[in-house]
Structures are given as C-alpha cells and as structure tokens.
C-alpha positions as CSV (number, residue, x, y, z in Angstrom):
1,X,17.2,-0.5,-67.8
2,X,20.5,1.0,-67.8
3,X,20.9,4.6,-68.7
4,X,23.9,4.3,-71.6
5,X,25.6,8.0,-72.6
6,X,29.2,6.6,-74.0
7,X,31.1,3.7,-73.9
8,X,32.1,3.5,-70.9
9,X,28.7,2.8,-69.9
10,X,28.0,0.2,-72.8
11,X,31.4,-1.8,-71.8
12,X,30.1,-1.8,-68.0
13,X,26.7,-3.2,-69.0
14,X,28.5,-5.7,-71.0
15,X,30.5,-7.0,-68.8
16,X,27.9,-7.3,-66.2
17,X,25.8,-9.4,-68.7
18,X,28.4,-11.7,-69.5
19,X,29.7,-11.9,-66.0
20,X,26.0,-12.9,-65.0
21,X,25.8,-15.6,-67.6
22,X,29.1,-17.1,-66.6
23,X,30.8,-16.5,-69.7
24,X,34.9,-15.8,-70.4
25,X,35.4,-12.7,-72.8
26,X,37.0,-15.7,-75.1
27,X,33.5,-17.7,-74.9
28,X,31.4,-14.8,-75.9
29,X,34.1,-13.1,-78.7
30,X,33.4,-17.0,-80.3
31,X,29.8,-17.3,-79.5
32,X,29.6,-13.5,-81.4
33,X,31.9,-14.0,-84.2
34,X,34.5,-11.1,-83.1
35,X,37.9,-11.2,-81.9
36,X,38.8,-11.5,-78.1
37,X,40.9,-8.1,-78.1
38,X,37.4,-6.2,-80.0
39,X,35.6,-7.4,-76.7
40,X,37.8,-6.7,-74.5
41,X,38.4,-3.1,-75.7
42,X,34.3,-2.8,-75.8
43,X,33.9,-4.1,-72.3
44,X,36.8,-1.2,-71.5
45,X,35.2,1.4,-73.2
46,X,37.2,2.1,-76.2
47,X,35.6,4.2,-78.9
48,X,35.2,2.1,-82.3
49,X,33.0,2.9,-85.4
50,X,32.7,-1.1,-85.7
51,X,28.3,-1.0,-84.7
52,X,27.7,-4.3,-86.5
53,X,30.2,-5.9,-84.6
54,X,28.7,-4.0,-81.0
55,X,25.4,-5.2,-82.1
56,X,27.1,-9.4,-82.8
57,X,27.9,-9.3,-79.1
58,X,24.5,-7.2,-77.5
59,X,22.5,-9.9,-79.5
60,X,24.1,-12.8,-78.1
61,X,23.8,-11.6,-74.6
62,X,20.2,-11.1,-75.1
63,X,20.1,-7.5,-74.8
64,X,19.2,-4.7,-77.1
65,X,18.9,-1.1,-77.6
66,X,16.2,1.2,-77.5
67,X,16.7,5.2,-78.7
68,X,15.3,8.0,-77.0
69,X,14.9,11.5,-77.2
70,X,16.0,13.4,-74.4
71,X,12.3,14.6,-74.0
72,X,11.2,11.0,-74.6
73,X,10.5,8.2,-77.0
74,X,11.2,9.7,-81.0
C-alpha cells in the first residue's frame, strides 16, 4: 500500500498502475470517461477539485482509497 500525502504521490501511483497494465494515458482517459489532458495533469500531479473524475480513473485501475487517521483507522 502506497503512503499518498498530495498529488504528487497519487499521479506517481497512477502512473505506475497503468504503466503495469500496459495501458496509454489515451486508453485509460477512454476506458474512464475523462479527457487525455485531465489524466495526464493527474498522473503529473496537478491540484484539481474534479474528485469524481480522480475516482473514474482509480476505479478502472482497480484501485481504491482507504482514509486514515494519522493515529490510525477513524
């Protein structure tokens, strides 16, 4: 599990996904219903306020997100 504190991180663990499934940034934007340039400013790290459309992509890569405390689980 990757530790993710901005998104920086989130882009990186994106990428790696994708890379590891063998998919272009074009192939996922489609398979996710964004645009190319929204995935390719995720995977980069750009701030955006556009969660539903972080969420499209994390679900079709498989992966999801988990919230925790910094003392734990809330």
């Amino acid at each position: 599990m990757a530790d993710i504190s901005d998104t920086v991180a989130l882009g990186k663990v994106i990428r790696q996904a994708r890379k590891q499934q063998s998919l272009t940034q074009e192939q996922l934007a489609a398979l996710s219903g964004v645009g190319p340039r929204f995935l390719r400013e995720l995977e980069h790290g750009k701030e955006t306020s556009r969660i539903g459309l972080v969420f499209a992509v994390l679900n079709t890569l498989g992966l999801s997100v988990q919230i925790t405390g910094r003392g734990g689980d809330i």
